[in-house]
TORZA-770571 format. One record per residue (C-alpha): x negated, y negated, z negated. Coordinates in Angstrom, 1 decimal. Layout:
<pts>
<pt east="X" north="Y" up="Z"/>
...
</pts>
This chain:
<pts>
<pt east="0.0" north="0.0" up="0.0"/>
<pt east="-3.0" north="-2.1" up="-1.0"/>
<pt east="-5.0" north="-1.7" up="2.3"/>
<pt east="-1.2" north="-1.9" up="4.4"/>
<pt east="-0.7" north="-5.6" up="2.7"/>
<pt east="-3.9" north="-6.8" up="3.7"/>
<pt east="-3.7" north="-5.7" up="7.2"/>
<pt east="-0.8" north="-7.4" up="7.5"/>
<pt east="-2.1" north="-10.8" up="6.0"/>
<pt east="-4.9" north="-10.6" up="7.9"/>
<pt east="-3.3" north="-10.1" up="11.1"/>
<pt east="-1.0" north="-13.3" up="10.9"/>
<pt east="-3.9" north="-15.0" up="10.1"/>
<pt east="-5.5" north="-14.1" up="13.0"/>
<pt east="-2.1" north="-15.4" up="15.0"/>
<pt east="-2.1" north="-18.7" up="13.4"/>
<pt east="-6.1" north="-19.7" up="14.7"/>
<pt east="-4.6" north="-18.8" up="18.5"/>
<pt east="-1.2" north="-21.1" up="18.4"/>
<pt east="-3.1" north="-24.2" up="16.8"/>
<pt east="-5.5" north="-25.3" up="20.1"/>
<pt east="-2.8" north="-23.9" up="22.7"/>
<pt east="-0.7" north="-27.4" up="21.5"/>
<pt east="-3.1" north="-30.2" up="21.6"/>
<pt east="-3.8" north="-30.3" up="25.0"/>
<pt east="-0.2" north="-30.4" up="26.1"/>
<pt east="0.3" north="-33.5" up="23.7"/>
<pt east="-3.2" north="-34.8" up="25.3"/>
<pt east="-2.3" north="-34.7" up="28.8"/>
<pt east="1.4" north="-36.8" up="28.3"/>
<pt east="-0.4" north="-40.1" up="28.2"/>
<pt east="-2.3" north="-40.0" up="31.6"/>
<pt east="0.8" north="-39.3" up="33.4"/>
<pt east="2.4" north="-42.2" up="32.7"/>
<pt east="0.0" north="-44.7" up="33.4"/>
<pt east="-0.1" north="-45.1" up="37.4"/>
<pt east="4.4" north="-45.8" up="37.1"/>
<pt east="3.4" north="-49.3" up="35.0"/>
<pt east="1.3" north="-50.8" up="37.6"/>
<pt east="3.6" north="-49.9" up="40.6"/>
<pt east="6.1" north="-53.3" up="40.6"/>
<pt east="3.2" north="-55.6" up="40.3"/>
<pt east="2.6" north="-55.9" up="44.5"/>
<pt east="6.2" north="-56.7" up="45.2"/>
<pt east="6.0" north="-59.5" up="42.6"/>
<pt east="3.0" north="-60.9" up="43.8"/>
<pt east="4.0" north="-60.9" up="47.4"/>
<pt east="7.1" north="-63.4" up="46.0"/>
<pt east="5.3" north="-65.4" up="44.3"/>
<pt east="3.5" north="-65.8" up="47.4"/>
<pt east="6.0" north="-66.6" up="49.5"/>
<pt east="8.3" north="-69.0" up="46.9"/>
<pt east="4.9" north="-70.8" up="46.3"/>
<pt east="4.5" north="-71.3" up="50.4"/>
<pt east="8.6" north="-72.7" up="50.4"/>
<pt east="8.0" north="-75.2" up="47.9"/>
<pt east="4.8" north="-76.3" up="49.7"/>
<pt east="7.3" north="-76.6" up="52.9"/>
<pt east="9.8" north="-78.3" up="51.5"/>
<pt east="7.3" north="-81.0" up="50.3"/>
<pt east="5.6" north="-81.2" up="53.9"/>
<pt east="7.5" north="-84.3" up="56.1"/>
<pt east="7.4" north="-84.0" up="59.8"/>
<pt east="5.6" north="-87.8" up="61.1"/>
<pt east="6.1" north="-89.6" up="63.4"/>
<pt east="4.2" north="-92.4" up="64.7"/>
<pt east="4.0" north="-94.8" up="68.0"/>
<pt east="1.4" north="-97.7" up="68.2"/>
<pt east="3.1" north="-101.1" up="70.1"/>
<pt east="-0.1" north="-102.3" up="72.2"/>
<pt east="-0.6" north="-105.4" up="74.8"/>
<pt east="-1.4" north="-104.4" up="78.2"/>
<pt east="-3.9" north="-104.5" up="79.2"/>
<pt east="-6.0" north="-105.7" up="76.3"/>
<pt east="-4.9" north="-103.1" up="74.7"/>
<pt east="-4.2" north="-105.4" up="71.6"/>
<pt east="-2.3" north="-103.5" up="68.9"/>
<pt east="0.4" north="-105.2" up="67.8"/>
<pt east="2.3" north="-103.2" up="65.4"/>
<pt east="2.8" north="-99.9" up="64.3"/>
<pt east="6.2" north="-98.0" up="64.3"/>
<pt east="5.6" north="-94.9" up="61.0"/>
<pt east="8.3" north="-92.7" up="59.6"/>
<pt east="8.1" north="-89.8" up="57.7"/>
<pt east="10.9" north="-87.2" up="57.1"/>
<pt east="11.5" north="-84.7" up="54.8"/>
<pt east="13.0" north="-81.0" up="55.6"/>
<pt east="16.9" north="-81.0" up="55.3"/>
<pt east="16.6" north="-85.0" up="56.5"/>
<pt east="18.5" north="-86.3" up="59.3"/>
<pt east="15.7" north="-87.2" up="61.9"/>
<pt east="16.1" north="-90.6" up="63.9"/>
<pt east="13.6" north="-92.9" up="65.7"/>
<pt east="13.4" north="-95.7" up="68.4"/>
<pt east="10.8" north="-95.5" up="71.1"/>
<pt east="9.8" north="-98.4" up="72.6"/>
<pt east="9.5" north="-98.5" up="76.2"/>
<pt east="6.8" north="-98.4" up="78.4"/>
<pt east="5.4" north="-97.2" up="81.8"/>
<pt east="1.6" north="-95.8" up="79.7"/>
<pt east="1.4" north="-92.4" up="78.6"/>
<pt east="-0.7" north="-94.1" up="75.4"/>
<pt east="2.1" north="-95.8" up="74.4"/>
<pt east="4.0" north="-92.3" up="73.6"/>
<pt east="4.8" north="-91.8" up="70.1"/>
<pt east="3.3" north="-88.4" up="68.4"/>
<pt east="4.9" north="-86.0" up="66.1"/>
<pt east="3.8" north="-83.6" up="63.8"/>
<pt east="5.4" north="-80.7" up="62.4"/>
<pt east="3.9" north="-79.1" up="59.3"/>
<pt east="3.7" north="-75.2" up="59.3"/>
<pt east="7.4" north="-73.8" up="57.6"/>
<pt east="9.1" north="-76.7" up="58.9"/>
<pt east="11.6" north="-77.2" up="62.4"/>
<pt east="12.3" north="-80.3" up="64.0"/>
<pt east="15.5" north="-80.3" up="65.7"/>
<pt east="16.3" north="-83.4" up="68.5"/>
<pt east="20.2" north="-82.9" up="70.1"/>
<pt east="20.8" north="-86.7" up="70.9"/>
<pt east="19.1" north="-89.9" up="72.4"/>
<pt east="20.2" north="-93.2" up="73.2"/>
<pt east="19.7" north="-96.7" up="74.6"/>
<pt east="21.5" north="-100.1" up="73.4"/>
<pt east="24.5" north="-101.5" up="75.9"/>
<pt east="23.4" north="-105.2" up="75.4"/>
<pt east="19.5" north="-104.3" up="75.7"/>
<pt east="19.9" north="-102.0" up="78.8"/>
<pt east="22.1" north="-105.2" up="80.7"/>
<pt east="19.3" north="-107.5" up="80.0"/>
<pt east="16.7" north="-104.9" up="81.0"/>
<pt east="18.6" north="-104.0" up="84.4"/>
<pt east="18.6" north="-107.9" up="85.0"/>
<pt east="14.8" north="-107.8" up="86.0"/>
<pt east="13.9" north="-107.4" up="89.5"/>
<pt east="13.6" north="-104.1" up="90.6"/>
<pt east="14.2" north="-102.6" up="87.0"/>
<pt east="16.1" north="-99.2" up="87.7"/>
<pt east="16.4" north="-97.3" up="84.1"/>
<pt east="14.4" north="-95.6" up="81.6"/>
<pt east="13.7" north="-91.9" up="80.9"/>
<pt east="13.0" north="-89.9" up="77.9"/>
<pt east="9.7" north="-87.7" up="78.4"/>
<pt east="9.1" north="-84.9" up="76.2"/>
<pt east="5.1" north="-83.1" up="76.2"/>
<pt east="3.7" north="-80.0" up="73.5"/>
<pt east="0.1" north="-78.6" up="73.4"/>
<pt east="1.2" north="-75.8" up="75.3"/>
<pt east="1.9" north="-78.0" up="78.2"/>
<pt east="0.3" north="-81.8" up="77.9"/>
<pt east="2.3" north="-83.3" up="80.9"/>
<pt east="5.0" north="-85.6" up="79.9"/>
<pt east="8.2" north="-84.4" up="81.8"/>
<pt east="11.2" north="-85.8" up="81.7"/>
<pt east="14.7" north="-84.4" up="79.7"/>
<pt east="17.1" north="-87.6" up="80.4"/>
<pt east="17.5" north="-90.3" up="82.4"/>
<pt east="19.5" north="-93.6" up="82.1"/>
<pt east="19.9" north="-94.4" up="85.7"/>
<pt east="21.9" north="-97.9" up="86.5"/>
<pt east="23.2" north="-96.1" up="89.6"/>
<pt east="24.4" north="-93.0" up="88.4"/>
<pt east="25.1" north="-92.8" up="84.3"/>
<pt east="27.8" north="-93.6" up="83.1"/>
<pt east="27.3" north="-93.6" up="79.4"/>
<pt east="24.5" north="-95.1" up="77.2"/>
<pt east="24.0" north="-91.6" up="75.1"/>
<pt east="23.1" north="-88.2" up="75.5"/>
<pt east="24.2" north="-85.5" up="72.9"/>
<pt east="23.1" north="-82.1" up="74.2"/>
<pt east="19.2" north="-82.2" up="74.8"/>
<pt east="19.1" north="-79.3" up="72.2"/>
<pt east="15.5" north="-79.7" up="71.7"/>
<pt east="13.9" north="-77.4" up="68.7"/>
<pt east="10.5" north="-76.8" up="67.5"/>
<pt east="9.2" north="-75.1" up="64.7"/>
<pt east="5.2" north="-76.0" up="63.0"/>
<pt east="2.9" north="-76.5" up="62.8"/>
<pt east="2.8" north="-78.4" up="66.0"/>
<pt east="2.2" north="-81.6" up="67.9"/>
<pt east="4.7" north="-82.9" up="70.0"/>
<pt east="4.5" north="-86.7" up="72.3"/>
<pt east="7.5" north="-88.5" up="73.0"/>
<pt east="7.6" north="-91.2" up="75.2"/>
<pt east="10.4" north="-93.5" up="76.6"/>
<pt east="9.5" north="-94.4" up="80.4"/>
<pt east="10.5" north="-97.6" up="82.0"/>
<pt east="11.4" north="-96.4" up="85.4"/>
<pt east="10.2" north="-97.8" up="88.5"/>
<pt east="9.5" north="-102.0" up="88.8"/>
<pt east="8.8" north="-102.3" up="85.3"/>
<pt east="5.7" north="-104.5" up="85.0"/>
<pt east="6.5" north="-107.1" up="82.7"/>
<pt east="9.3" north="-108.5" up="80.4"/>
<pt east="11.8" north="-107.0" up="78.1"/>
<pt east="11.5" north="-103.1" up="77.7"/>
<pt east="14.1" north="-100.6" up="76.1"/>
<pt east="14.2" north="-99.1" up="73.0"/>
<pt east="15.1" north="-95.2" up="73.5"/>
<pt east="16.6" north="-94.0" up="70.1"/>
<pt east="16.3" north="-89.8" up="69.5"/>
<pt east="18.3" north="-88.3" up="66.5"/>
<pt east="18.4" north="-84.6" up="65.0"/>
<pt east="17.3" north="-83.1" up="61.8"/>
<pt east="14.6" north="-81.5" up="59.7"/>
<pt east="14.6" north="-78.1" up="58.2"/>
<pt east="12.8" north="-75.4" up="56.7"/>
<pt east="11.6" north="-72.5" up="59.4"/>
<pt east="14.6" north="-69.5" up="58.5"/>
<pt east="12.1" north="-67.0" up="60.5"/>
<pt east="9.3" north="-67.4" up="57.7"/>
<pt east="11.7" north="-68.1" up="54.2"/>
</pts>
């Protein structure tokens, strides 16, 4: 009985020494499975931070736009006409008239923003005195990019053949960053005297296709 107690004492002893080290590893290898699933949402974050941080850059970029009045041909500068506008402002400016290309006003359009021009127009009253000068015939709006530097014309106020002092549907859009020149053109017999004032209206936004 002696020697049957001991055996059996000594053989769950025996079990105990095996089921202790089969249970630490288990509880050892939870921890490294769980550390590559915190660090997964961290690209998709960054990537909007990005992109919210390029917006608010956008919205704070204006599109310019700028003409210099010289005399010809001393070239005198004799003003400046400057205006600035800011995306989700209506955009509106009056080009004075002229029959040189370096009299065309330039504008810029910062990357993220779109300039959008649907409308242009001459005054009645300025247009009757203009047409009053010898061989003075009407004035066109020119339109040139840096993809294609030749000014080209998108209306014309002809004496002969318009009959209404505005245009609404020129549908003009283009999106930075970019460099456009526009230019109103004295048509034919302009040399001296009064010129016209071409106005050009639309809007600013920000680019949809990049926010």
């Amino acid at each position: 009985k002696g020697s049957g107690s001991k055996g059996s004492s000594g053989s769950s002893r025996h079990g105990s020494h095996h089921q202790t080290p089969t249970s630490v590893p288990a509880a050892a290898a939870a921890p490294s499975i769980s550390k590559p699933q915190s660090s997964a949402p961290s690209a998709p974050a960054a990537t909007t931070n990005s992109s919210d941080m390029k917006k608010a850059l956008a919205s704070r970029s204006p599109v310019t736009a700028i003409q210099q009045l010289k005399e010809h041909p001393s070239e005198k500068l004799l003003g400046v006409r400057d205006h600035s506008f800011l995306p989700g402002s209506p955009f509106s400016f009056a080009l004075k008239g002229s029959i040189f290309e370096s009299d065309s006003a330039i504008v810029r359009i910062p990357d993220g923003v779109c300039l959008t021009i649907n409308s242009a127009s001459v005054d009645r009253k300025s247009m009757e005195t203009y047409l009053m000068q010898k061989g003075s015939i009407g004035v066109s709006l020119k339109v040139s990019s840096e993809e294609n530097p030749q000014l080209l014309p998108i209306w014309t106020f002809d004496k002969e053949r318009s009959s209404s002092y505005t245009v609404s549907d020129l549908g003009i859009e283009v999106c930075g960053p970019r460099t456009i020149r526009l230019m109103a053109w004295m048509e034919m017999g302009f040399r001296s005297g009064a010129s016209v004032d071409v106005n050009v209206f639309g809007s600013v936004r920000l680019d949809r296709d990049k926010f």
